[in-house]
C-alpha positions in Angstrom: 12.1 15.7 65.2 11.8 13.9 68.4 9.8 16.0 71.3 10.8 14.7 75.1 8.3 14.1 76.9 8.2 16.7 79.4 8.0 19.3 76.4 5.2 17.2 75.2 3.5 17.9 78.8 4.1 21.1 79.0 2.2 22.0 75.6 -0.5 19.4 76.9 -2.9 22.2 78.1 -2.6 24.3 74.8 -3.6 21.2 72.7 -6.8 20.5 74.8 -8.1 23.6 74.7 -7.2 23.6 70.9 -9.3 20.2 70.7 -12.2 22.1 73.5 -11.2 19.6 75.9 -12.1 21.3 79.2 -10.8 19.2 81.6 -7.5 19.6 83.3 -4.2 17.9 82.2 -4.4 15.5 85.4 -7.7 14.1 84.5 -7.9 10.9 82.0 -10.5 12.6 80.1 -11.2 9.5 77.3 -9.4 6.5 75.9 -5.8 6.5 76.7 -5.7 9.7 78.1 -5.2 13.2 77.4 -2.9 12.7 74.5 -5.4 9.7 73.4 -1.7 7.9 73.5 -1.1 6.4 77.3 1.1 9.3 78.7 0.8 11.3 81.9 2.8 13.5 83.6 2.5 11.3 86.5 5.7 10.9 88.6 4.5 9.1 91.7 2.2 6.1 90.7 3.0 2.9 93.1 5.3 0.3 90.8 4.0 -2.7 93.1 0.3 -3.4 94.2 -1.5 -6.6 95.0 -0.4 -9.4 97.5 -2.0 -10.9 100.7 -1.3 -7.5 102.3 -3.3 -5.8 99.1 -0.2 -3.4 99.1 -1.2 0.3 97.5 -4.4 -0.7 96.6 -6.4 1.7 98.4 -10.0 0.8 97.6 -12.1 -1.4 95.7 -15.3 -1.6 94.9 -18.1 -4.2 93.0 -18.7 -3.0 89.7 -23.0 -3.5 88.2 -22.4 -5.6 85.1 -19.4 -6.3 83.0 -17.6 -4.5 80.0 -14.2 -3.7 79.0 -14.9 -0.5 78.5 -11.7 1.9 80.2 -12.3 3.8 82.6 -12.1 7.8 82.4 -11.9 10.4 85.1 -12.5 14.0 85.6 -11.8 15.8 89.0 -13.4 13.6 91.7 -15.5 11.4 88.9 -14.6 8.4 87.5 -16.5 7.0 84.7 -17.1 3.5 84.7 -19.3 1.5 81.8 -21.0 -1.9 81.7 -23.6 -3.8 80.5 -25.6 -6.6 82.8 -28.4 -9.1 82.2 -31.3 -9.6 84.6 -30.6 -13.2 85.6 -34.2 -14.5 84.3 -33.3 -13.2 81.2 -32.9 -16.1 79.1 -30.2 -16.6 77.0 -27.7 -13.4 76.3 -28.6 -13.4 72.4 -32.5 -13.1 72.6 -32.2 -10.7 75.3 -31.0 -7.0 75.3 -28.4 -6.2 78.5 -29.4 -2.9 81.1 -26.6 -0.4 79.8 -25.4 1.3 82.7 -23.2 4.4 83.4 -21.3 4.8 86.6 -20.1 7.6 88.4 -17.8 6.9 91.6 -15.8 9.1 93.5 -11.9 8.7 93.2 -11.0 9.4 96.8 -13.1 6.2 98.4 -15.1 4.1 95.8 -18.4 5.8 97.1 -20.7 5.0 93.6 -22.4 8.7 93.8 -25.3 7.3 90.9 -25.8 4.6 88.1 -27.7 5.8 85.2 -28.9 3.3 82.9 -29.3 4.5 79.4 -32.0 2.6 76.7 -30.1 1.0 74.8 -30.3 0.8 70.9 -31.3 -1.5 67.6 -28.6 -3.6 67.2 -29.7 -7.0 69.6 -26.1 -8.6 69.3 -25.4 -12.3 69.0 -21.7 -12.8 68.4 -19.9 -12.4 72.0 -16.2 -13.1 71.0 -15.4 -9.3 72.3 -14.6 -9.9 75.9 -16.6 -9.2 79.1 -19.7 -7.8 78.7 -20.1 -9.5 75.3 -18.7 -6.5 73.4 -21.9 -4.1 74.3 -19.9 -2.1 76.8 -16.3 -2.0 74.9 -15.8 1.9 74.1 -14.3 4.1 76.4 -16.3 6.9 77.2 -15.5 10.4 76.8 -15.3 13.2 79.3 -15.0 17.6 78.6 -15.1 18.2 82.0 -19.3 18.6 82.0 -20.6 15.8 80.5 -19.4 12.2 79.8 -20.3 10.7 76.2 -20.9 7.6 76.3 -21.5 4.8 73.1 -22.7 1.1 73.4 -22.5 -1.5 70.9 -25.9 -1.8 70.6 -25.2 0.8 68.6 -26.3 3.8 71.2 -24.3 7.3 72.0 -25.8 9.0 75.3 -24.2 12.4 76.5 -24.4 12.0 80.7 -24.3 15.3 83.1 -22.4 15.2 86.0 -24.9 14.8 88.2 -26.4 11.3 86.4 -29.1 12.8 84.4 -29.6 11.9 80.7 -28.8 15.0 78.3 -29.4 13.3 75.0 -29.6 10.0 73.6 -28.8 9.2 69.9 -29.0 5.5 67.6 -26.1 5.3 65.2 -28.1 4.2 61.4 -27.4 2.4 60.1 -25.4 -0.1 62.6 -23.4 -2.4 60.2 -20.5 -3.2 62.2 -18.1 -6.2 62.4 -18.6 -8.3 65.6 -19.2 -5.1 67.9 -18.4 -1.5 68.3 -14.9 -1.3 69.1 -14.7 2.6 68.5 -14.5 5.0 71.6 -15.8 8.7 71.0 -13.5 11.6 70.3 -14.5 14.8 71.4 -13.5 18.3 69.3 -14.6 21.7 69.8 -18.1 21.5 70.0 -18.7 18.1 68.7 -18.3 14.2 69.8 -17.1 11.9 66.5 -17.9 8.7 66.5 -15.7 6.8 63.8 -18.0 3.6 62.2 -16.5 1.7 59.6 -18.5 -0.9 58.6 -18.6 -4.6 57.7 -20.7 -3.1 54.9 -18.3 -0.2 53.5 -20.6 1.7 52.0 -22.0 2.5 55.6 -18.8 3.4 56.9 -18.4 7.4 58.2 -17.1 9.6 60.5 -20.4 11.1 62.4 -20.1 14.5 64.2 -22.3 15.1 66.5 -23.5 18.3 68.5 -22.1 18.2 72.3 -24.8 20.2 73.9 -27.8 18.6 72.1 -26.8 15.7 70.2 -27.9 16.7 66.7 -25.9 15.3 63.6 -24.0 18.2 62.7 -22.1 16.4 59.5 -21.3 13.1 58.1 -18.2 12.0 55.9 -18.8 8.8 54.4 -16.1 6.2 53.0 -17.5 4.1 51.1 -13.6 2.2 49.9 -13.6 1.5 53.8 -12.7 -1.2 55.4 -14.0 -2.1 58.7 -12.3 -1.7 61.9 -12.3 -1.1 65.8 -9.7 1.2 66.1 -10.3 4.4 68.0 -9.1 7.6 65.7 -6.6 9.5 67.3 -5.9 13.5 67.4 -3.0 15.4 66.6 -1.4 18.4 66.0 1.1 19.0 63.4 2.9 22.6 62.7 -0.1 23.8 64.4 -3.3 22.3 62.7 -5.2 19.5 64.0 -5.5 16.4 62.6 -7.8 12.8 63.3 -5.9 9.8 62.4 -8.5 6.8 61.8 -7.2 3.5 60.9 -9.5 0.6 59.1 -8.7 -2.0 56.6 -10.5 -5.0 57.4 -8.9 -8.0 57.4 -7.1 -7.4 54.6 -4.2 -4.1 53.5 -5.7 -1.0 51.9 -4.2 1.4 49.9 -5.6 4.2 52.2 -6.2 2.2 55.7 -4.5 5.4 57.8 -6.5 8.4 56.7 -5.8 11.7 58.1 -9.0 13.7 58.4 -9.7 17.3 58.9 -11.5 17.2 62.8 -13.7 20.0 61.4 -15.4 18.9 58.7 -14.2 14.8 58.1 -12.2 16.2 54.6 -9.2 13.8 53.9 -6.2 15.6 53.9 -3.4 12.1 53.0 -4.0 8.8 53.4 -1.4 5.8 53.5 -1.1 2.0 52.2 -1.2 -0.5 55.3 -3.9 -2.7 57.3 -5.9 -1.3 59.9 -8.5 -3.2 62.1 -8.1 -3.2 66.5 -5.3 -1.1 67.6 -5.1 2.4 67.3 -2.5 4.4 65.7 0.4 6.4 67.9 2.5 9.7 66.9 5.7 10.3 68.1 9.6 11.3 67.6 7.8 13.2 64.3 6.1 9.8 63.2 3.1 8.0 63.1 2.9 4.6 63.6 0.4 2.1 62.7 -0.4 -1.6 62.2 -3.5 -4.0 61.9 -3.6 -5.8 65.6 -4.7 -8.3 63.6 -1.0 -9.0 62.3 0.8 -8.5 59.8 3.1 -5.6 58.6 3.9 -2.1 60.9 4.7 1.3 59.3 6.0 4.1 60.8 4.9 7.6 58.6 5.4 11.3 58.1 2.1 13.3 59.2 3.3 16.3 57.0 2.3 15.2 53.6 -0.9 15.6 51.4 -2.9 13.2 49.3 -1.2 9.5 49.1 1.9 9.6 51.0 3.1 5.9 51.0 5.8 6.5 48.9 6.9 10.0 49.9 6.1 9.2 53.7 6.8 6.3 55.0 9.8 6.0 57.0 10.3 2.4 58.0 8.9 -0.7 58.3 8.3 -3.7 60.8 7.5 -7.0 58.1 5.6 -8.9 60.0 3.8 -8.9 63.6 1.5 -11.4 65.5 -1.6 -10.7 66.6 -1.5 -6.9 69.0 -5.0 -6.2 69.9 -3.6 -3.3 72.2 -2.1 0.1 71.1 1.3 0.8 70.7 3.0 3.6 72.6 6.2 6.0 71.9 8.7 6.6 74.8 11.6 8.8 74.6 13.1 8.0 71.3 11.3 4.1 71.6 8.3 2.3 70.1 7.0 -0.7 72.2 4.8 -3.0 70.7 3.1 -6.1 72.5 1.5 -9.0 71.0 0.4 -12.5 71.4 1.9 -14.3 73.4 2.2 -11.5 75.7 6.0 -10.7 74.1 7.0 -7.0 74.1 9.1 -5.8 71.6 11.0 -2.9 71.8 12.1 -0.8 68.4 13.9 2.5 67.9 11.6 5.0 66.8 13.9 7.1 64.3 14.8 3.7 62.4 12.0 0.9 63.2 15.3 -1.3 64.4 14.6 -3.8 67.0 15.8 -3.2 70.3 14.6 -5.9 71.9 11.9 -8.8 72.3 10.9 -10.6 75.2 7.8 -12.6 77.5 5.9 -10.9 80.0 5.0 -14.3 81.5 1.5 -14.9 82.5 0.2 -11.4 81.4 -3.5 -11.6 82.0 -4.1 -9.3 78.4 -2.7 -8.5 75.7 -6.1 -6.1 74.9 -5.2 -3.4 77.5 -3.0 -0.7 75.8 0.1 0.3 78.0 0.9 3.7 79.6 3.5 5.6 80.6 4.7 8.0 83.5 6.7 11.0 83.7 9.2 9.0 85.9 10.2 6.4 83.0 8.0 3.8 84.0 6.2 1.5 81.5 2.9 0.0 82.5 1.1 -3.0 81.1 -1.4 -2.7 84.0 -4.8 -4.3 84.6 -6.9 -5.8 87.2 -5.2 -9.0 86.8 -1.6 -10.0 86.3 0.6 -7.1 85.4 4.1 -5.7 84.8 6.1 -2.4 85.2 9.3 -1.8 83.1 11.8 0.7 83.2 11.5 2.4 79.7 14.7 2.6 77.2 16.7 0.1 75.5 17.1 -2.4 78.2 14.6 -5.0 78.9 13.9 -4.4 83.0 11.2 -5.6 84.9 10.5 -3.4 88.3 7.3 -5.4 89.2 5.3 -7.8 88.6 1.7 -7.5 90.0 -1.7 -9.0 90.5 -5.2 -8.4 91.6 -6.7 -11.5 90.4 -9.3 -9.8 88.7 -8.4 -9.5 84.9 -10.2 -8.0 82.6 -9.2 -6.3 79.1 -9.7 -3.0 80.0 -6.7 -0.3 79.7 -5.9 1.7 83.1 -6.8 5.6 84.0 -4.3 7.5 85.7 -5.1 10.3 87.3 -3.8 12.2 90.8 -1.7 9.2 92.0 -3.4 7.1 91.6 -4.3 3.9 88.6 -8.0 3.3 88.1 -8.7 -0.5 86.6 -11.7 -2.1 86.0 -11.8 -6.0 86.5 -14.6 -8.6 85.5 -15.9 -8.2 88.9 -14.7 -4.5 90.6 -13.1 -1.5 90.4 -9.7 -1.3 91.5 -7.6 2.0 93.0 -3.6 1.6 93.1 -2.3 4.1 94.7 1.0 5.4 97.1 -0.6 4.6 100.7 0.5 7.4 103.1 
């Protein structure tokens, strides 16, 4: 059954205070959002920004450090994270970056503090993941009193509003592939932090207490592959459900798992490959692929136990590399991938639409969002594009800041939030 969009707003508030989500539905609480999927009710964000007149771009800011970390906002707050060297530190792999959390206010840029938190164990030495060499790549997590924040050192740190430390945890063992790729997930009571391994018989889902940081549980999957992907909650007929994805570099019999947020139980699991992109539910589906390439599948969320052959509902043979997450639209699946082409597929049948460039896109890491209006951003701080969503391939913009970076945008009143390799950006309507 497909559900518009605006229906899917309107039940917005009921599903965060199902999850214990206690920020507003106009804040970008965690990674992609308030649906964890790209979508805000949003009518009024600028389609145009940039220039030598720096049109709707109403402030900017240096950032401390570097990451690709998102941003995430809450009221007047917005969360940025980064990592940064002392400059007589020596060389990046013998030395462990300052792990710093920002808070900045949305109407100005004014940075209101900078907390840096100790980091943890893991002294990294592979640096493929982007700016910040992969120690500042999770989004952090907001409920509207604290911001959770987790660092590839292998480090989660709950924040108070007002910059102060609440608790500081290590995640043991830290066995991860390249980095930790994972954002945190906040339910009820509890942040998860999803950690499949290189080594699978590490990999688990870890809950832990939001007020004091205390491991509350642990499910462990030990037939896990690794992965990056952040999990993703749903509700279906009622009952919620976390959707983690992870298959290593190779296709699993159970790489889409849906979990139980409560307690980490597996309630059905799918065949497929699962590694950087997280999955998206939509038009009664749920959609997943590698980001790694290879094979997409679309998927019923309304079975039990092994559903590949009772649930799957289409699928896409074959894909380049898609870092990013995909995202559902009114009836459509889009789906970039290198080299920056965007294809376009109907959701009720997995047929192609459409597939075409976006010239000279600065990422193909940042995941897209989408307004309320119709509008289709693939938005960061360097070059990006707007399209009009639906079956036709229409550009309405093409932007830059000159400032690109991997990051996915916030959205919040107005305004997009983006973090570059060198500042923090706000695009916004000027008056």
């Amino acid at each position: 059954m497909q559900i518009s969009f605006v229906a899917l707003m309107a039940r917005l508030a009921g599903v965060l205070t199902t999850f214990g989500i206690h920020a507003s539905a106009a804040d970008w609480p965690q990674f992609r959002g308030p649906t964890g999927q790209g979508l805000t009710e949003e009518r009024e964000l600028p389609l145009e920004w940039g220039g030598r007149e720096n049109q709707n771009v109403r402030w900017r800011v240096p950032l401390k450090g570097q990451g690709h970390a998102s941003p995430v906002v809450s009221g007047d707050a917005i969360f940025v994270c980064t990592v940064e060297w002392p400059t007589d530190s020596g060389p990046r792999e013998k030395s462990m970056p300052g792990h710093h959390v920002a808070r900045y206010r949305t109407t100005d840029g004014r940075l209101m503090w900078d907390t840096v938190v100790p980091p943890g164990p893991w002294l990294r030495t592979d640096f493929r993941s982007g700016p910040g060499g992969g120690y500042a790549a999770p989004t952090p997590a907001t409920d509207g009193r604290r911001v959770f924040c987790l660092f590839g050192s292998s480090v989660l740190a709950a924040i108070e509003f007002d910059g102060r430390i609440a608790w500081r945890k290590e995640i043991v063992p830290h066995t991860f592939d390249v980095t930790v790729g994972s954002s945190p997930v906040l339910f009820r009571d509890t942040a998860l932090v999803f950690c499949a391994m290189a080594k699978s018989n590490d990999s688990c889902l870890i809950a832990f207490d939001q007020a004091t940081g205390e491991e509350k549980w642990r499910a462990k999957f030990p037939d896990m592959g690794f992965g990056h992907s952040t999990p993703l909650r749903i509700e279906v007929n009622g009952l919620p459900q976390l959707l983690v994805l992870a298959s290593g570099m190779g296709v699993k019999s159970n790489a889409l798992r849906s979990l139980d947020p409560a307690t980490g139980k597996t309630l059905w699991w799918c065949r497929g490959a699962g590694d950087a992109s997280s999955p998206v539910y939509g038009s009664g589906i749920v959609y997943f692929d590698s980001g790694r390439g290879g094979a997409g599948v679309a998927v019923s969320p309304e079975g039990a136990g092994d559903v590949t052959e009772t649930g799957v509902r289409w699928t896409i043979p074959q894909l380049p590399e898609a870092i990013g997450s995909p995202i559902f639209v009114g009836g459509y699946l889009y789906r970039l991938h290198s080299p920056a082409v965007l294809k376009c597929f109907e959701a009720a049948t997995g047929k192609l639409v459409y597939a075409e460039r976006l010239e000279g896109l600065s990422t193909t890491w940042a995941s897209p969002i989408a307004d309320a209006a119709g509008h289709l951003f693939f938005a960061n701080a360097g070059k990006s594009y707007v399209l009009q969503t639906g079956p036709e391939f229409r550009v309405l913009a093409v932007n830059d800041l000159g400032d690109g970076n991997h990051a996915s945008p916030a959205v919040a009143d107005g305004s997009l939030f983006l973090v570059g390799a060198k500042f923090l950006h706000c695009v916004g309507r000027k008056p």
